[in-house]
C-alpha positions in Angstrom: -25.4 -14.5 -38.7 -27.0 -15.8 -35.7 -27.0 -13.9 -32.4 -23.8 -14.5 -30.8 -24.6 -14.4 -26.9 -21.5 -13.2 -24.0 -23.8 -14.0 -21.2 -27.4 -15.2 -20.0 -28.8 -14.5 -16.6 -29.2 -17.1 -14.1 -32.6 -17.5 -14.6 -32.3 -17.4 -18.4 -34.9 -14.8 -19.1 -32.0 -12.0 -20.2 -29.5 -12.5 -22.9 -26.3 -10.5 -23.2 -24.7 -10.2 -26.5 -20.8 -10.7 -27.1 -21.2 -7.4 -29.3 -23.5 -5.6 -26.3 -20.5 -6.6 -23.8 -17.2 -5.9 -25.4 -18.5 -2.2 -26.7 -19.7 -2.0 -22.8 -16.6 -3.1 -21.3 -14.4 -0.8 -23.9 -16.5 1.7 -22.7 -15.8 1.4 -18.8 -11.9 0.7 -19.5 -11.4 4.1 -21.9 -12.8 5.7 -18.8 -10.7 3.7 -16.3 -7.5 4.3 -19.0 -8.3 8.0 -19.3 -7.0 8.8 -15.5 -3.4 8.0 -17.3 -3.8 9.3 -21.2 -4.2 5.8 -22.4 -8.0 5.8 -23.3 -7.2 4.5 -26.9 -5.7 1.2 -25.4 -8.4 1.1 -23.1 -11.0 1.2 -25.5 -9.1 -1.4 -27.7 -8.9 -4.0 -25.0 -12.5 -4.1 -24.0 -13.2 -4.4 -27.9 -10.5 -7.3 -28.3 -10.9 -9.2 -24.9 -13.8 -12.1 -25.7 -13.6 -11.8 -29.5 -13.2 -15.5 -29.0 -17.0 -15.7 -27.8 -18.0 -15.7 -31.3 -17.0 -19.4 -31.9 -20.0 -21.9 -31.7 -17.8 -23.7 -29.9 -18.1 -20.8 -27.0 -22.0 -20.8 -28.0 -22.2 -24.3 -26.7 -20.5 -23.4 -23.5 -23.1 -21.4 -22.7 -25.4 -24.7 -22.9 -23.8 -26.9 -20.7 -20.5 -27.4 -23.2 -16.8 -27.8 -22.6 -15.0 -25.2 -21.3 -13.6 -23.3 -24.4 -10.3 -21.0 -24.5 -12.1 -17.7 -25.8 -9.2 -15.2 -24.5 -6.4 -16.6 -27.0 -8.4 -15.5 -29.4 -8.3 -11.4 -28.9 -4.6 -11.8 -28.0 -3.8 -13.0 -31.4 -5.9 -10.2 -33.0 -4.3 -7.8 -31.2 -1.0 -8.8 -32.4 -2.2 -8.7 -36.2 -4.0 -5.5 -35.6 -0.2 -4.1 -34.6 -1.1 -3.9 -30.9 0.9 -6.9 -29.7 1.8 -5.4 -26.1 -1.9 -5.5 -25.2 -1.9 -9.3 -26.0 -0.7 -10.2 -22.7 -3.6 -8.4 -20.9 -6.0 -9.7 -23.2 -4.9 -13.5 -22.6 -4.9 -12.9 -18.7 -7.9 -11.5 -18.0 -9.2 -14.7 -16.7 -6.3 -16.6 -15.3 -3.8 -14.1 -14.9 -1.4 -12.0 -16.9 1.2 -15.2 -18.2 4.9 -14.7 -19.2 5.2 -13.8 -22.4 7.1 -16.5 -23.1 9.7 -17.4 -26.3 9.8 -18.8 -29.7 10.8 -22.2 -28.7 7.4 -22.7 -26.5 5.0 -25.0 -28.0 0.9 -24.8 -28.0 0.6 -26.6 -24.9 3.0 -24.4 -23.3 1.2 -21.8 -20.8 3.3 -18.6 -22.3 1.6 -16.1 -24.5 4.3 -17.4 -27.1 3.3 -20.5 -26.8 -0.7 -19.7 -26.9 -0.6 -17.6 -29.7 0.1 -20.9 -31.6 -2.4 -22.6 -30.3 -5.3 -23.9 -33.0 -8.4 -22.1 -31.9 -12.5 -22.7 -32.9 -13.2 -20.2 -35.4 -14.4 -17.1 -34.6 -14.2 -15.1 -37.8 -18.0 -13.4 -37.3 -16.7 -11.3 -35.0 -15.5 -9.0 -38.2 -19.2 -8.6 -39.2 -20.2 -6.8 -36.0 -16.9 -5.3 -34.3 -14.8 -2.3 -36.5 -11.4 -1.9 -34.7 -10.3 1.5 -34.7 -7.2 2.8 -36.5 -3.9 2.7 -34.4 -1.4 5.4 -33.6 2.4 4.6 -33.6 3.0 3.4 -30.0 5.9 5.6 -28.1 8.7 3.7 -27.1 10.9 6.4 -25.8 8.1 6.8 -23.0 8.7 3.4 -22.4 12.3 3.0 -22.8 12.7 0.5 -19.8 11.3 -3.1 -19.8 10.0 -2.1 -15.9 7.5 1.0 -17.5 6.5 -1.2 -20.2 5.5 -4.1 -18.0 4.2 -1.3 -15.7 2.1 0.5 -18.4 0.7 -3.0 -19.7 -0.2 -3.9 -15.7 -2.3 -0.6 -15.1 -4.0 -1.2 -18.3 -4.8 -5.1 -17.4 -6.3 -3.7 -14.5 -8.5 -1.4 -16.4 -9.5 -4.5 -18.7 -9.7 -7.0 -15.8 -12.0 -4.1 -13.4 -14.4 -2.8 -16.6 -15.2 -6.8 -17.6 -16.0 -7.6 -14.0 -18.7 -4.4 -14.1 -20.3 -4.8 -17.1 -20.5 -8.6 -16.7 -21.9 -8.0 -12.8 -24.1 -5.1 -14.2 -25.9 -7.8 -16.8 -26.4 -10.3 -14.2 -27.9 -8.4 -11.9 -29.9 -6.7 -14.3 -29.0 -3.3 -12.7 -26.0 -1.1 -12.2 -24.8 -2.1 -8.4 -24.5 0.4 -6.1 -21.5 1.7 -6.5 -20.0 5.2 -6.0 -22.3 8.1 -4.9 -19.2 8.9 -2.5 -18.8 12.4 -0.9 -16.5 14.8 -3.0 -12.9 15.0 -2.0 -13.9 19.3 -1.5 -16.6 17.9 1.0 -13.7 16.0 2.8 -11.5 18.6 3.1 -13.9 20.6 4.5 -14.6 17.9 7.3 -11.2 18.1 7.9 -11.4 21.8 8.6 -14.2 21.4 11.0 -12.2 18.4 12.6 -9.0 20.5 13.2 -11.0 23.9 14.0 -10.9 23.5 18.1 -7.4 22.8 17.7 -6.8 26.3 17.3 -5.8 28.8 18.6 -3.6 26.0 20.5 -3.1 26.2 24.1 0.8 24.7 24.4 3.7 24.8 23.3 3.5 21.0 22.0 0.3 21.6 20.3 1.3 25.5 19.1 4.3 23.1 16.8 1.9 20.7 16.1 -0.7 23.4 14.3 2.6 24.9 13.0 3.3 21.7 11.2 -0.3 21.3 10.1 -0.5 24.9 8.7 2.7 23.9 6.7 1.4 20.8 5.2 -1.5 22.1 4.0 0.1 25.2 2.4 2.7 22.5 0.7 -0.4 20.8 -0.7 -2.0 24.0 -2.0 0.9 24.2 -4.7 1.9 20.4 -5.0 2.0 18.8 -8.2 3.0 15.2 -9.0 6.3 14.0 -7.7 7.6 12.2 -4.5 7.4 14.2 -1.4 8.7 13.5 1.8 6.8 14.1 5.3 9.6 14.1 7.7 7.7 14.7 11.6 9.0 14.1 14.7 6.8 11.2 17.4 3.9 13.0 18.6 4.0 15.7 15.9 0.6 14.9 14.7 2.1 13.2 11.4 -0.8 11.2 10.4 -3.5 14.6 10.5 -1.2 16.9 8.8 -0.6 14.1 5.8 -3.7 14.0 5.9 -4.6 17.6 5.4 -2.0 17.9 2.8 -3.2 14.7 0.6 -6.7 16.8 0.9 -5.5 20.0 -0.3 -3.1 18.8 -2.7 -5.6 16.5 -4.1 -8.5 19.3 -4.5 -5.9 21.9 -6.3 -5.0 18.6 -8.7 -8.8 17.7 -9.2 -7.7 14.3 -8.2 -9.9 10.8 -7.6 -8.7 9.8 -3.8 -6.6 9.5 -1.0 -4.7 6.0 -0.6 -3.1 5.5 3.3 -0.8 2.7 3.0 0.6 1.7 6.9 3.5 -1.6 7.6 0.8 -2.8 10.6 -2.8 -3.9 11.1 -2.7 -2.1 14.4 -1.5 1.3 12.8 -4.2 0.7 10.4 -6.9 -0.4 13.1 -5.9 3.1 14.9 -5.5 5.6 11.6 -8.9 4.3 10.2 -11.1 4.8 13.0 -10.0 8.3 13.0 -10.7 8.9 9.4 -14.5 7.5 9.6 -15.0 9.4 12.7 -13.6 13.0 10.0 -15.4 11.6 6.7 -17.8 9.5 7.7 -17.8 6.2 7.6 -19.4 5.3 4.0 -16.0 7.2 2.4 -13.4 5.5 3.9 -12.8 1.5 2.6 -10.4 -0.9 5.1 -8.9 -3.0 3.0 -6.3 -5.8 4.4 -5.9 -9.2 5.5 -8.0 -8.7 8.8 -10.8 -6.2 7.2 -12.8 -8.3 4.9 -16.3 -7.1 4.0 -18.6 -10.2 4.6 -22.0 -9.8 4.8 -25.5 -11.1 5.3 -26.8 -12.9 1.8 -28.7 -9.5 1.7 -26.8 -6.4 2.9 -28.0 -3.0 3.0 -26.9 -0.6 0.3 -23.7 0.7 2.5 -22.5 -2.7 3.3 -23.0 -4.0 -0.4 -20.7 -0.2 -1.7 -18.5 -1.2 0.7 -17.7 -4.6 -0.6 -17.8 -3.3 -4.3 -15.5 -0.9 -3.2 -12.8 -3.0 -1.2 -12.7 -5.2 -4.6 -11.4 -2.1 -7.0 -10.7 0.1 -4.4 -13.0 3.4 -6.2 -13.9 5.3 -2.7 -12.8 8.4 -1.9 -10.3 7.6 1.4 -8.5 4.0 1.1 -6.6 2.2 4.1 -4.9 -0.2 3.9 -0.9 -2.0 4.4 1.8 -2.0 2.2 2.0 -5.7 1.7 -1.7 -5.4 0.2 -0.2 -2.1 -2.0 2.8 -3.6 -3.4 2.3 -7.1 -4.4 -0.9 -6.0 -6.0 1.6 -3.3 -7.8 3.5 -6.6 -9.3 0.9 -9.1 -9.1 -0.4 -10.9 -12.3 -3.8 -12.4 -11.1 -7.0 -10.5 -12.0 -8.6 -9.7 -8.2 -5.2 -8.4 -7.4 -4.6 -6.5 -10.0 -8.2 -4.7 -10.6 -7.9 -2.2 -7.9 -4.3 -0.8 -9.7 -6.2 1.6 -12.1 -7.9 3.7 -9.2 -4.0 4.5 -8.1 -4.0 6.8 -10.9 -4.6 10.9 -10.3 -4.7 10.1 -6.7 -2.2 10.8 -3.4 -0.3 8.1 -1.7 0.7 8.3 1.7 3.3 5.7 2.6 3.0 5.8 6.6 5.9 4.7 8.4 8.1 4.1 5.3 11.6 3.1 7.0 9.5 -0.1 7.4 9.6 -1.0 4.2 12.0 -4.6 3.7 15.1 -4.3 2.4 14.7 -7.0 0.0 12.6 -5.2 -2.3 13.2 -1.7 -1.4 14.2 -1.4 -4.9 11.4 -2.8 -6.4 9.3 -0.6 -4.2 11.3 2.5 -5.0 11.0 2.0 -9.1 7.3 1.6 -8.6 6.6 4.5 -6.5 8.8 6.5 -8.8 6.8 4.9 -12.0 3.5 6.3 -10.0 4.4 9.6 -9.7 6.6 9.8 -13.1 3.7 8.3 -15.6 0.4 8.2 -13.4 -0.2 11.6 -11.6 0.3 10.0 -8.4 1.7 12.4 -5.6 3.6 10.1 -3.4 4.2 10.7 0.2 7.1 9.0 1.9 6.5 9.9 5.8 7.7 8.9 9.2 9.9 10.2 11.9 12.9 8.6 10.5 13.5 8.8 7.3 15.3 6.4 5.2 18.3 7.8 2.7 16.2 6.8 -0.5 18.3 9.5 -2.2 21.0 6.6 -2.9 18.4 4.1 -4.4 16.8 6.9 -6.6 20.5 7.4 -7.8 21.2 3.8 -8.1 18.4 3.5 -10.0 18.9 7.0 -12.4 15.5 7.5 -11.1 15.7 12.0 -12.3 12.8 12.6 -9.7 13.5 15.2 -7.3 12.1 14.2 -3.6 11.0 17.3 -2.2 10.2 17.5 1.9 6.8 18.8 2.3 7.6 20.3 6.4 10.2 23.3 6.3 12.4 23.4 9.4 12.9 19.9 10.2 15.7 19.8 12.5 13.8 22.8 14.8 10.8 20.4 14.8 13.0 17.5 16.0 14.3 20.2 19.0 11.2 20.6 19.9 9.4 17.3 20.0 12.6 16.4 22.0 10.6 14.6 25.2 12.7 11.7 26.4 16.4 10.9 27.1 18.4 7.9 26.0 20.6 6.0 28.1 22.3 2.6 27.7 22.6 0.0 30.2 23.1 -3.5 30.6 21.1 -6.3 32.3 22.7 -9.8 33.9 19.8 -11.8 32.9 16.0 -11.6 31.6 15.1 -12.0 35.4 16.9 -8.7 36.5 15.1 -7.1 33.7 12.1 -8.4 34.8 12.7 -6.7 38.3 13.5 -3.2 37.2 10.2 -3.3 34.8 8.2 -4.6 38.0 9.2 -1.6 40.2 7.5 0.8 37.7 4.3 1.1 38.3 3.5 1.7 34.0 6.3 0.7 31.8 6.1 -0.7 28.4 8.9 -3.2 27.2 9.7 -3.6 23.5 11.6 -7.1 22.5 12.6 -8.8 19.4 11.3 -12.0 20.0 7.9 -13.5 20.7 9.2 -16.4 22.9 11.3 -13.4 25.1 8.0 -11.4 25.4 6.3 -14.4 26.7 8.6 -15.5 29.1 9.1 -11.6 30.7 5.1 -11.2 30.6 4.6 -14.5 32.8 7.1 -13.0 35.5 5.0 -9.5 35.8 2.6 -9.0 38.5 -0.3 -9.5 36.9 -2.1 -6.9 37.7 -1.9 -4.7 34.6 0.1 -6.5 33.0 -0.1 -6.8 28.8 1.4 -8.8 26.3 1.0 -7.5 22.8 2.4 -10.0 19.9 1.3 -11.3 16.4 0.2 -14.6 18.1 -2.8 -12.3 19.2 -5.5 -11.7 16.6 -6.3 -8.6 15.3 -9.4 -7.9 16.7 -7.8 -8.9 20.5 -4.8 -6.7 19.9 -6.7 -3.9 19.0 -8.9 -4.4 22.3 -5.9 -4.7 24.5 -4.4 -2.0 23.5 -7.5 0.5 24.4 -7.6 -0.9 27.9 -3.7 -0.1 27.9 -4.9 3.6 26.6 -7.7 3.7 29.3 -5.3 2.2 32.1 -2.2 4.7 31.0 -4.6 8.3 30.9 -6.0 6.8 34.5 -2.8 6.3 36.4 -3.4 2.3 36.5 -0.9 -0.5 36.7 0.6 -1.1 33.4 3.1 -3.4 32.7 3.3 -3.9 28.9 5.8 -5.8 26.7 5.1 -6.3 23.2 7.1 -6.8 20.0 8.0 -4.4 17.7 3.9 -4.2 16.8 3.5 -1.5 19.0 6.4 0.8 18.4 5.3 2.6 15.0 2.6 4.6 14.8 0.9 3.1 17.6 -0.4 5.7 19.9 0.1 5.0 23.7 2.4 7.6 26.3 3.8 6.1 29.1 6.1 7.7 31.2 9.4 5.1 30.8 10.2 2.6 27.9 12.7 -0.5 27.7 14.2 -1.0 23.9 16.1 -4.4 23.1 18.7 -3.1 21.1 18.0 -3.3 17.2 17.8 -0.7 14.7 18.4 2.8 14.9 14.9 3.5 13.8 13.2 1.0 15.8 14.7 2.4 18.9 13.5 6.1 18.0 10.0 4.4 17.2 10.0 3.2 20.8 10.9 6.3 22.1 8.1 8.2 20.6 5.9 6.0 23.0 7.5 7.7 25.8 6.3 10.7 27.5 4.4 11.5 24.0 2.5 14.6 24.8 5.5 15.8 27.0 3.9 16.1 29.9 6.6 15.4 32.1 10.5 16.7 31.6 12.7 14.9 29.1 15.5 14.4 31.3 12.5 12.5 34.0 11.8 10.2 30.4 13.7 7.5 30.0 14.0 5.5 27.1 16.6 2.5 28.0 18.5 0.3 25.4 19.0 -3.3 26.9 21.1 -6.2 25.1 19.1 -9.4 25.3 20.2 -12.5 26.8 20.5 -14.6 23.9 22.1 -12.9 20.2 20.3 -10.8 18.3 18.0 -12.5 15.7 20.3 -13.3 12.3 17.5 -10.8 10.3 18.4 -7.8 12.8 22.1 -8.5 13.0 22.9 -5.8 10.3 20.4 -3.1 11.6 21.8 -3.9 15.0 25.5 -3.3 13.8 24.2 0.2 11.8 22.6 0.9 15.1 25.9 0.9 17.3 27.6 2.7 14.9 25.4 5.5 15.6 24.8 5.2 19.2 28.8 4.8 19.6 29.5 8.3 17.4 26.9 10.1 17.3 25.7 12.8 20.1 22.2 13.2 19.6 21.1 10.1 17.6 17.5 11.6 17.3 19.0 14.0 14.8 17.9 14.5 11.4 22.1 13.4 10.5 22.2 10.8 12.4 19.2 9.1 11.1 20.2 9.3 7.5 24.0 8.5 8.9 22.3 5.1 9.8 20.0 3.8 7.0 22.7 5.4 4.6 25.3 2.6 6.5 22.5 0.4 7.0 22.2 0.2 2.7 26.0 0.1 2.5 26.4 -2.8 5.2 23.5 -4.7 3.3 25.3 -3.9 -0.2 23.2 -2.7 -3.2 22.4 -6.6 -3.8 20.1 -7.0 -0.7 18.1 -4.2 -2.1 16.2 -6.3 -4.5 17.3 -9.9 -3.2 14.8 -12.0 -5.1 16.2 -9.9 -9.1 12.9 -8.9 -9.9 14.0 -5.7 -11.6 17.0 -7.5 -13.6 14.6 -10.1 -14.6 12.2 -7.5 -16.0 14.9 -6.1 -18.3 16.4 -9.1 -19.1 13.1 -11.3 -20.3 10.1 -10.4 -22.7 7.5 -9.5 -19.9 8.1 -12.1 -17.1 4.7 -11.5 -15.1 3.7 -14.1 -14.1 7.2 -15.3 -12.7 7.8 -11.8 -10.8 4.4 -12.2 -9.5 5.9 -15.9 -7.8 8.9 -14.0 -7.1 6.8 -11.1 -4.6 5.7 -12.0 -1.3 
């Protein structure tokens, strides 16, 4: 037989033969596949994937041919080899994991089901070089829902889709690129120690709780185990270090791969990852959303180039990056997306200000981060200030994962952190509002509309005065808001009204706050940007809840309604009861419905692997 060739170099001085690349890629995805017990299936895909480069119609591509469809070709082996369920990862690993399709499509259809009858240029020598390993019975009762199945056959795509890209990159550059060669997570942890160390022995009250809560966490993470856990820390509390420290621990008693921070905002994320270069350097921590792309110089130094290897399968050590990124690569069905999944596995997820997440998926959400930590080793930790009652969805969903809370003594910590007071009150018009906020000499002002924060802005003195909204970009906003920091811890004019960008996780203390009424937990977000290291009396911190001119936005009008409830009948609505009180009659005014608005969990249980149209459905 001639020499069947996967690949020549640029230059054509280096051939790479289909043989030498599917035992290489098999090789990289068993590894990938072994972080979740599937390294048989790993192993299988590499060896199946381009089977169809062994037509001489493929051989000609490689001189200037036709394009050829070489994919189809491993998918229909797999199902004749009694491995059918990898077919659909094996047909997308160019253009995307398709729907699987049913018997009524035809070969011009775009279905598996419909390519699997495709005619295809033979490709029969790949029997002479390639032995398939036997195949055990495949488990169904560990995959008794068609959500783990398409989960399962997801992860292992991304195995597939990440292990082609490296031995394919690794030929044509005729070297291994320079990827890894990270710090151990043990390493981190003990930067982490150092970071903390002149915290103690602490010298306030305020920062006596804060070590308190620290200690806690990280004796939680000493004995963790995979599961769902629950961070529940009041504004100021030091949330994002103590997650932190117990991600570290938990993740160095669990021998685990990394640390993935997942945050609603580019400005949380801006904040959260400066700090975590400045603990573990920056060469172990990758930034990876919309506004933190890794472009370089045609020839960037070696940390640069890691860097960008490393945003594209997400392999470092300390990840940040948003939730929108997270979660529509979690049911995405196009390769790029999809190859970071894998590197989820054996690793801790901190979900940072999780009562953020949107109630049209919050199912869809809630089954995956269940699916992680049930199947995939993944410690999941849900953690804000205000929690939301995701005891009801695991129920709705007979989810039989316990969520434990990591921080004992939750409604002493909320007494504690207690900093601000507040009060109600209404305004005649946006020009009286206006007034008030110009007789304080710092104030911040939290609206619900862009147009609203634009029109009070323009009647401030301007001295000092800010205005924070979406319409800035990223790299302004983050600017603005450390002159607000610098102007606040200085005693300057400042005057700021923003949207709700500001009001979770942002960290800014100014001594009075002005809420537009919305959500329960929006309003308790704001108020954690008041008086936050409690420098001043609670009862001298005013946190004041103003209804707007015009109605509420229609998407806030339910959150709004659960928020009266609570501010009409509860005492203290910054209690622990009160919070749940309101997101558990938020999800009952919404109705179980909202929770997954778009079906995509339905659809996956109703139809033969639907990827690519959940993929559609997810944005």
């Amino acid at each position: 037989m001639a020499k069947k060739l996967a690949h020549i170099s640029e230059d054509h001085s280096r051939e790479q033969t289909v043989y030498e690349h599917l035992t290489g890629t098999a090789e990289l995805a068993k590894q990938f596949a072994a972080a979740f017990g599937a390294e048989e299936d790993g192993y299988l895909l590499g060896l199946l994937h381009d089977i169809g480069k062994y037509s001489d119609a493929f051989q000609h591509r490689l001189d200037g041919g036709v394009r050829v469809d070489h994919s189809t070709a491993g998918a229909k082996e797999a199902c004749a080899h009694g491995v059918g369920y990898l077919a659909l990862a094996i047909a997308g690993h160019h253009g995307g994991i398709p729907n699987f399709g049913s018997r009524a499509d035809t070969k011009n259809d775009a279905t598996l089901s419909g390519r699997l009858k495709r005619d295809l240029e033979p490709y029969d020598d790949w029997k002479t070089e390639v032995t398939l390993p036997p195949v055990k019975p495949f488990n169904m009762r560990e995959f008794n829902t068609g959500f783990r199945l398409s989960f399962y056959i997801r992860m292992l795509f991304s195995c597939l889709v990440d292990a082609d890209f490296i031995d394919t990159e690794t030929f044509m550059d005729g070297a291994l690129a320079p990827r890894g060669n990270y710090d151990a997570l043990p390493s981190l942890l003990d930067r982490l120690e150092t970071y903390i160390a002149p915290w103690y022995p602490p010298k306030t009250e305020l920062n006596r709780k804060r070590c308190a809560i620290l200690d806690a966490c990280k004796a939680s993470g000493s004995t963790a185990a995979p599961g769902v856990y629950t961070l529940t820390v009041p504004t100021g509390g030091g949330k994002t270090t103590a997650a932190m420290a117990f991600a570290l621990t938990a993740a160095v008693q669990n021998c685990m791969s990394r640390v993935i921070y997942a945050a609603p905002y580019t400005s949380i994320i801006d904040q959260n990852a400066d700090t975590f270069e400045k603990i573990f350097g920056t060469e172990n921590v990758i930034e990876h959303h919309s506004s933190a792309e890794y472009l370089f110089s045609e020839s960037p130094n070696p940390a640069e180039y890691r860097k960008m290897l490393a945003a594209e399968n997400w392999d470092a050590p300390v990840i940040a990056t948003t939730t929108v990124q997270l979660f529509e690569s979690l049911f995405a069905s196009k390769p790029a997306r999809c190859r970071k999944l894998h590197n989820l596995a054996n690793s801790v997820l901190i979900l940072d200000e999780v009562q953020t997440l949107p109630m049209p998926y919050l199912k869809p959400f809630t089954a995956a981060l269940a699916e992680l930590a049930r199947k995939y080793g993944v410690i999941v930790v849900l953690c804000t200030a205000t929690q939301p009652a995701l005891d009801g969805v695991f129920a709705d969903l007979k989810i039989d994962l316990p969520i434990k809370e990591i921080c004992p003594n939750v409604p002493e910590n909320f007494e504690t952190f207690r900093r601000t007071k507040i009060a109600q009150h209404t305004f005649d018009s946006t020009e009286s509002l206006t007034a008030e906020l110009t007789t304080l000499p710092q104030v911040l002002c939290i609206v619900n509309r862009i147009a609203d924060a634009q029109k009070i802005y323009q009647a401030l003195p301007k001295d000092g005065a800010y205005c924070l909204t979406t319409h800035l970009c990223p790299a302004h906003r983050k600017a603005r808001i450390k002159e607000i920091r610098e102007r606040l811890k200085i005693g300057l004019p400042c005057r700021v009204v923003s949207t709700s960008l500001i009001e979770a996780g942002v960290d800014v203390d100014f001594p009075a706050v002005y809420r537009e009424l919305s959500g329960l937990d929006s309003i308790l977000q704001a108020a954690g940007r008041c008086n936050r290291e409690g420098k001043r009396p609670p009862e001298d911190s005013i946190v004041t809840i103003f209804q707007g001119e015009d109605p509420p936005p229609r998407l806030f009008e339910t959150s709004i309604g659960a928020g009266k409830i609570v501010l009409d009948h509860c005492q203290d609505v910054s209690s622990r009861a009160a919070i749940h009180t309101y997101f558990s009659t938020l999800l009952d005014l919404k109705g179980a419905e909202a929770q997954d608005a778009h079906h995509i969990l339905p659809l996956m249980e109703s139809e033969f692997f639907p990827f690519r149209t959940v993929a559609e459905r997810f944005h």
